[in-house]
mmCIF file of the N, C-alpha and C atoms, coordinates in Angstrom:
data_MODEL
# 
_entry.id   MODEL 
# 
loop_
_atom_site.group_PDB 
_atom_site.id 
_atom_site.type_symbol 
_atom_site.label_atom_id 
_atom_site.label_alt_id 
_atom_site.label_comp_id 
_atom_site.label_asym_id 
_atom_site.label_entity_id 
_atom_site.label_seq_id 
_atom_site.pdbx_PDB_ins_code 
_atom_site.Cartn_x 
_atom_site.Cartn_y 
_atom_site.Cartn_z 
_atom_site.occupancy 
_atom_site.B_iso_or_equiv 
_atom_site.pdbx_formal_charge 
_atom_site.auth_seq_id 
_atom_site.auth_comp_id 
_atom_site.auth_asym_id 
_atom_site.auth_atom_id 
_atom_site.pdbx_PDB_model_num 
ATOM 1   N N  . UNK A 1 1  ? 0.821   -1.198 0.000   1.00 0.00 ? 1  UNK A N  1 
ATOM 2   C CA . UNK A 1 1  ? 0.000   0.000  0.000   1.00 0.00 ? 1  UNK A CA 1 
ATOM 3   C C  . UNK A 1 1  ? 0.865   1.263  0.000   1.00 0.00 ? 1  UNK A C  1 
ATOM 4   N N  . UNK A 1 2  ? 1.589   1.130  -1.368  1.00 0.00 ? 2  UNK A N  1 
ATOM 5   C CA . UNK A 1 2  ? 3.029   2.671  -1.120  1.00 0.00 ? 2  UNK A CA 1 
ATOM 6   C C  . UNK A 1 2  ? 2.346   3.539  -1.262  1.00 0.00 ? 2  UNK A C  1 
ATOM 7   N N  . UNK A 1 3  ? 1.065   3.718  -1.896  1.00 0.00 ? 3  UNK A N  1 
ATOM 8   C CA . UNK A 1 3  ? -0.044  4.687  -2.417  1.00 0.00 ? 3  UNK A CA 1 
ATOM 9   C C  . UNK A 1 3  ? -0.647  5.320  -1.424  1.00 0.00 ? 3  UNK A C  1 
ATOM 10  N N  . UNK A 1 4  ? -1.289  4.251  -0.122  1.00 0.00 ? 4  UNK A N  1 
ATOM 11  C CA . UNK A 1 4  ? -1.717  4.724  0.935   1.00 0.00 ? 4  UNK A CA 1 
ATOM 12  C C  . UNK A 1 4  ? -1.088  5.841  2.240   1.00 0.00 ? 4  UNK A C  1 
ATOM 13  N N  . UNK A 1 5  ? 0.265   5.569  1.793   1.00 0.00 ? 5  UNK A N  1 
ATOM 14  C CA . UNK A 1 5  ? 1.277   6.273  2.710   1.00 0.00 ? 5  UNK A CA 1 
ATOM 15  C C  . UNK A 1 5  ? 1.807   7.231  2.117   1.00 0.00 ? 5  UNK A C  1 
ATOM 16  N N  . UNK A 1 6  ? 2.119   7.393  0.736   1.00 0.00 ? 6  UNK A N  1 
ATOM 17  C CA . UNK A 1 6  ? 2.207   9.080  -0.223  1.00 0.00 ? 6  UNK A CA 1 
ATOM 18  C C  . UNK A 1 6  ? 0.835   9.410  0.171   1.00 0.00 ? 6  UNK A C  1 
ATOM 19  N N  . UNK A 1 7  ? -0.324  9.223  -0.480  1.00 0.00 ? 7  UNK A N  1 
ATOM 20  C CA . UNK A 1 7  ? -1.758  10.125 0.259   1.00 0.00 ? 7  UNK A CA 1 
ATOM 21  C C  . UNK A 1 7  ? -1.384  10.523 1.648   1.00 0.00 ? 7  UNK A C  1 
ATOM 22  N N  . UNK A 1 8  ? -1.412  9.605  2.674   1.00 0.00 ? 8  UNK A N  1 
ATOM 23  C CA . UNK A 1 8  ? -1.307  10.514 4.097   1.00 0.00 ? 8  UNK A CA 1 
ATOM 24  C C  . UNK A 1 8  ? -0.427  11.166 4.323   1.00 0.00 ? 8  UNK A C  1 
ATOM 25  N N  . UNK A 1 9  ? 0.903   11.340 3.470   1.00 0.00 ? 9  UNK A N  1 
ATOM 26  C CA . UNK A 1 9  ? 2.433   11.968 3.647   1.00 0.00 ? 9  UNK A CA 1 
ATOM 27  C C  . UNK A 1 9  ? 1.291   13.693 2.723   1.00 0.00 ? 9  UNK A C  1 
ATOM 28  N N  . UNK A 1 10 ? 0.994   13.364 2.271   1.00 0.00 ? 10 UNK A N  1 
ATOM 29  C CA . UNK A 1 10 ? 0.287   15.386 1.656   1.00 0.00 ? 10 UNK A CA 1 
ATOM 30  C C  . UNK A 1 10 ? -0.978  15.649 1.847   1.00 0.00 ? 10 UNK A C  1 
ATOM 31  N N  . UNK A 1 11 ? -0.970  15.929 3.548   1.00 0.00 ? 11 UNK A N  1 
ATOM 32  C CA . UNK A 1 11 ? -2.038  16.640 3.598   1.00 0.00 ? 11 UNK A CA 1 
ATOM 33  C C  . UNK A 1 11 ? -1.884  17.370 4.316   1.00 0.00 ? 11 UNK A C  1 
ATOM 34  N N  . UNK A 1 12 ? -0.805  18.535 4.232   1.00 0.00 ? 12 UNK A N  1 
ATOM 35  C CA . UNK A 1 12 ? -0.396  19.522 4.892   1.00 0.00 ? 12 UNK A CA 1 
ATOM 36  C C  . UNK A 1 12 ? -0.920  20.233 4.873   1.00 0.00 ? 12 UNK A C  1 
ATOM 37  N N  . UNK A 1 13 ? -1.791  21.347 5.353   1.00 0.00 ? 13 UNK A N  1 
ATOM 38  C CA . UNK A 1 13 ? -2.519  22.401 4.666   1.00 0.00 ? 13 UNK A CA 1 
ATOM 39  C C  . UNK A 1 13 ? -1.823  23.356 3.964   1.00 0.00 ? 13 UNK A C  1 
ATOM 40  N N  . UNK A 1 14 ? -0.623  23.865 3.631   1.00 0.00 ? 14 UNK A N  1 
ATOM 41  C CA . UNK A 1 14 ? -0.018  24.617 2.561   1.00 0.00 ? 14 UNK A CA 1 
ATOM 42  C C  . UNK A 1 14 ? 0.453   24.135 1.619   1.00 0.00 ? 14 UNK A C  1 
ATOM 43  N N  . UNK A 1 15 ? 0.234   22.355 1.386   1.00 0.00 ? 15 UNK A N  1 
ATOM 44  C CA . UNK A 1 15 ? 0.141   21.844 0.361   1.00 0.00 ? 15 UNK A CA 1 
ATOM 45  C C  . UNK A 1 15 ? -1.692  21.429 -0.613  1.00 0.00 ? 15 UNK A C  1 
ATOM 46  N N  . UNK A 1 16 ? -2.011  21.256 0.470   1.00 0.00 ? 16 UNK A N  1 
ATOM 47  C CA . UNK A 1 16 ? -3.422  22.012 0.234   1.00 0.00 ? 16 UNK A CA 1 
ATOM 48  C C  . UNK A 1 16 ? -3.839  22.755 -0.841  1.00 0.00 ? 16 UNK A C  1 
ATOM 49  N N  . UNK A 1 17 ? -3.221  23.502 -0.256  1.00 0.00 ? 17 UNK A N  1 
ATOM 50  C CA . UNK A 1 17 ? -3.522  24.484 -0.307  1.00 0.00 ? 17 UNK A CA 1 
ATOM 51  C C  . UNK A 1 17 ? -3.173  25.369 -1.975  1.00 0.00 ? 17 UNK A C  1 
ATOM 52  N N  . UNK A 1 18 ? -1.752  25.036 -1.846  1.00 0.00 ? 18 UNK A N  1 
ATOM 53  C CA . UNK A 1 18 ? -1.005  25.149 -3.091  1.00 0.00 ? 18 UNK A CA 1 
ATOM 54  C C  . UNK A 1 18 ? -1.947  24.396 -4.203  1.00 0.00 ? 18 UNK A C  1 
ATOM 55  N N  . UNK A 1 19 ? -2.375  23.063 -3.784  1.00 0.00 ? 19 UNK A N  1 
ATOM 56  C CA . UNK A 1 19 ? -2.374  21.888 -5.113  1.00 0.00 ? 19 UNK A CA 1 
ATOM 57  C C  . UNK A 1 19 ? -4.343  22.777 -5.560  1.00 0.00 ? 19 UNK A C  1 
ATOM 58  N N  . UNK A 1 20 ? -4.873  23.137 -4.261  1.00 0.00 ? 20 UNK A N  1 
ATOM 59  C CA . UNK A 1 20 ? -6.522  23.901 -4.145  1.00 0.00 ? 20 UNK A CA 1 
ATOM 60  C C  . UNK A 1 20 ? -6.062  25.052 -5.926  1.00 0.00 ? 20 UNK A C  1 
ATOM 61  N N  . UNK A 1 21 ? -4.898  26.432 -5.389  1.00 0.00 ? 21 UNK A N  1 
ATOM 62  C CA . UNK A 1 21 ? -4.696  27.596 -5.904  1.00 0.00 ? 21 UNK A CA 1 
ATOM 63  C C  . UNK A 1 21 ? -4.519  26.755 -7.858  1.00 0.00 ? 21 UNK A C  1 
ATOM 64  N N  . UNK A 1 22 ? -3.564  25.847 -7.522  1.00 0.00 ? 22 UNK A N  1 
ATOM 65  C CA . UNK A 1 22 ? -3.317  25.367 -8.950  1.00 0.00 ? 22 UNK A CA 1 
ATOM 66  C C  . UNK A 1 22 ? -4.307  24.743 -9.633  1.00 0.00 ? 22 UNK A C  1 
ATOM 67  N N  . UNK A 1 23 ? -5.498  23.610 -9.038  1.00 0.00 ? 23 UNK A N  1 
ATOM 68  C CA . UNK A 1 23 ? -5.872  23.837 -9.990  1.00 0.00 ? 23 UNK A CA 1 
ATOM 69  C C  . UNK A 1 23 ? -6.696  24.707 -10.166 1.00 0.00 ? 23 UNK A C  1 
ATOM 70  N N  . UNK A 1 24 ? -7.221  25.662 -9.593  1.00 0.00 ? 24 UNK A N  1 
ATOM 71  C CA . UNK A 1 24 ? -8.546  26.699 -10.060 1.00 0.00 ? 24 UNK A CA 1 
ATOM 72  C C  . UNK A 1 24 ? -7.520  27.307 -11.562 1.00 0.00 ? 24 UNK A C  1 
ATOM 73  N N  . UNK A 1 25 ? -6.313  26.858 -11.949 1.00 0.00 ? 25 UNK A N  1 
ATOM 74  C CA . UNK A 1 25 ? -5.632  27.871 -13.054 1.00 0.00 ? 25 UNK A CA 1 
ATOM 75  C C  . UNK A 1 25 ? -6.363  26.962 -14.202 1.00 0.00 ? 25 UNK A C  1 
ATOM 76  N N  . UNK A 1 26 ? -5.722  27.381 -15.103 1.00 0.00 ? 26 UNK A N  1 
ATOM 77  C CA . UNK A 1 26 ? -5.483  26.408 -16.589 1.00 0.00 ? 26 UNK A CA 1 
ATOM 78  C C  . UNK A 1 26 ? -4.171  25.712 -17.016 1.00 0.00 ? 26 UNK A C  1 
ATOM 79  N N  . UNK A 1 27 ? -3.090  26.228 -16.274 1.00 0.00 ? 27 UNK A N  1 
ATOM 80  C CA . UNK A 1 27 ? -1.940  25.316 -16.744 1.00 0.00 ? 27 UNK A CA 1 
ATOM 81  C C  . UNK A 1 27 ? -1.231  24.008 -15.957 1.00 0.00 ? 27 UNK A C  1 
ATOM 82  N N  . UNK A 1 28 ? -1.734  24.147 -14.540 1.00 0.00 ? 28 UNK A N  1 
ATOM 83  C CA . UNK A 1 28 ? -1.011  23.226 -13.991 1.00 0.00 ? 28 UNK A CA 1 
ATOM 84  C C  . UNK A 1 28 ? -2.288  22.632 -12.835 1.00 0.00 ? 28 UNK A C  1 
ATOM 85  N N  . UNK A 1 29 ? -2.032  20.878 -13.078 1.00 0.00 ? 29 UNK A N  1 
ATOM 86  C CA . UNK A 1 29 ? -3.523  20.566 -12.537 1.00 0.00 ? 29 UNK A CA 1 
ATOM 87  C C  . UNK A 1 29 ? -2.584  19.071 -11.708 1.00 0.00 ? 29 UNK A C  1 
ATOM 88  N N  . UNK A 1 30 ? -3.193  19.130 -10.677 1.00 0.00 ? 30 UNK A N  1 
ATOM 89  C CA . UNK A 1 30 ? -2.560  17.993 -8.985  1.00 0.00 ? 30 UNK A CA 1 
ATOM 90  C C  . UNK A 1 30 ? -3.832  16.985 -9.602  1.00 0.00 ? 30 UNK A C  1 
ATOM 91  N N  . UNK A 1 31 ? -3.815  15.762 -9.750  1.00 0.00 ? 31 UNK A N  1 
ATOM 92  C CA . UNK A 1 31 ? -5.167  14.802 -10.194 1.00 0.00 ? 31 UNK A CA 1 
ATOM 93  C C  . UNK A 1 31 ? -4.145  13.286 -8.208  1.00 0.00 ? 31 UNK A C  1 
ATOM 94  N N  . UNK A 1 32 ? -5.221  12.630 -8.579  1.00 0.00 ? 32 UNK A N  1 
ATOM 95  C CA . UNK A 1 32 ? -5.344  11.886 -7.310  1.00 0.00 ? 32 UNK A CA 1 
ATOM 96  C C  . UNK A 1 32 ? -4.507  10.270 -7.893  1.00 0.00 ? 32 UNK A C  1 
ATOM 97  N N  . UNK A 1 33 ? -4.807  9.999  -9.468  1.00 0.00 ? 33 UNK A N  1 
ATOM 98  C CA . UNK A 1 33 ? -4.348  8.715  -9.953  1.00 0.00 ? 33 UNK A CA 1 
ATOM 99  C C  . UNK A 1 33 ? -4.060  9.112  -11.454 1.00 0.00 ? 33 UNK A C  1 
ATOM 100 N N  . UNK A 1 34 ? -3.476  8.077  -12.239 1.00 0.00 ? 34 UNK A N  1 
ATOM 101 C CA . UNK A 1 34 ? -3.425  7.591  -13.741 1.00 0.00 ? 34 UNK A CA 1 
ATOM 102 C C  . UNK A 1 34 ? -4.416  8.666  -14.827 1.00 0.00 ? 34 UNK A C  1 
ATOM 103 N N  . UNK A 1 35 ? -5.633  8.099  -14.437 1.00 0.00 ? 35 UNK A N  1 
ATOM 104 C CA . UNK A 1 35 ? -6.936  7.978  -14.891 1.00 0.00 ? 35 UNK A CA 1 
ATOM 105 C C  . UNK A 1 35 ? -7.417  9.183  -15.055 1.00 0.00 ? 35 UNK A C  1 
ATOM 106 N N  . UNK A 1 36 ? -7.477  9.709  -13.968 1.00 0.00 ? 36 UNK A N  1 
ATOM 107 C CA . UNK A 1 36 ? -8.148  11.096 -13.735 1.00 0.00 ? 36 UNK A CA 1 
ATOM 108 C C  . UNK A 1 36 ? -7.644  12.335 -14.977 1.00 0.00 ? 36 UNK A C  1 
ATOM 109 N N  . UNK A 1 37 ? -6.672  12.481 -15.405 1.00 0.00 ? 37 UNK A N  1 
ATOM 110 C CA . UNK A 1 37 ? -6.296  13.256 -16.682 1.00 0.00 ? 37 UNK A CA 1 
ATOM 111 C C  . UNK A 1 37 ? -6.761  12.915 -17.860 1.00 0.00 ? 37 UNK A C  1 
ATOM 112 N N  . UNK A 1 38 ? -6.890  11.804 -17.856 1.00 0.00 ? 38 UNK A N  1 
ATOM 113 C CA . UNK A 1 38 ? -7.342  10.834 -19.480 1.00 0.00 ? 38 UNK A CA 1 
ATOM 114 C C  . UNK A 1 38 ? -8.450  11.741 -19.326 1.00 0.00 ? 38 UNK A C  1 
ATOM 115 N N  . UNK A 1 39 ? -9.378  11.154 -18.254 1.00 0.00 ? 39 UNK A N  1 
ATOM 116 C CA . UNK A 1 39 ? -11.089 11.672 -17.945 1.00 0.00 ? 39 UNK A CA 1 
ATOM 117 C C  . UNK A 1 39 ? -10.919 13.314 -18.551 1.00 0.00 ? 39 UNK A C  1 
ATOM 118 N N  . UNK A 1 40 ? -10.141 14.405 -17.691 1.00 0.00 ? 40 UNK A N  1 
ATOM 119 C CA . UNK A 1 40 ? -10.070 15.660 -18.042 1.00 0.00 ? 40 UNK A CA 1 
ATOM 120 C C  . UNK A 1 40 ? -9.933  15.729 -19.545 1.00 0.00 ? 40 UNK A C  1 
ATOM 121 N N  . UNK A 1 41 ? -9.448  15.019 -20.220 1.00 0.00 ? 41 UNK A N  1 
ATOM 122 C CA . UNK A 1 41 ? -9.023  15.252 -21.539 1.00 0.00 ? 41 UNK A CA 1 
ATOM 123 C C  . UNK A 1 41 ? -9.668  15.439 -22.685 1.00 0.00 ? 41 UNK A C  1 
ATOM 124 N N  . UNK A 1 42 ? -10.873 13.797 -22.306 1.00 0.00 ? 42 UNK A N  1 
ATOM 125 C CA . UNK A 1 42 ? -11.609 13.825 -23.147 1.00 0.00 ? 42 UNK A CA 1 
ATOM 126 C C  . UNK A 1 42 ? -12.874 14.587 -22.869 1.00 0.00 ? 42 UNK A C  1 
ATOM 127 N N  . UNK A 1 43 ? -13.369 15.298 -21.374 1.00 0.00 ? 43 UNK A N  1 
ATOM 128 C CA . UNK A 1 43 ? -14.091 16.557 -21.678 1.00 0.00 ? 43 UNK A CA 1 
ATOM 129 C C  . UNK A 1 43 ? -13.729 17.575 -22.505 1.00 0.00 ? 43 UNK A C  1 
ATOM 130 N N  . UNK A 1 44 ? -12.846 18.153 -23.036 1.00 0.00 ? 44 UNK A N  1 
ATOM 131 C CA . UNK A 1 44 ? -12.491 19.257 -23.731 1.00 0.00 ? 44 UNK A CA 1 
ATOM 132 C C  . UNK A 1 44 ? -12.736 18.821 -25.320 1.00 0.00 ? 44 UNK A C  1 
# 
């Protein structure tokens, strides 16, 4: 579970926080897995 222990290693709140500010942008986007970008992609 190396996955389970990076998730609980960032949940700092000024990482948060940071990953919150980035994505409200358009150029730089924090996703949770693999998958989740494909998904973003093919909405556009």
């Amino acid at each position: 579970m190396e996955y389970e222990s990076q998730k609980n290693y960032m949940t700092s709140k000024p990482l948060k926080d940071f990953i919150y500010e980035s994505n409200n942008g358009k150029d730089i986007f924090f996703v949770e897995n693999e998958i989740e970008p494909l998904n973003m992609l093919n909405k556009v």
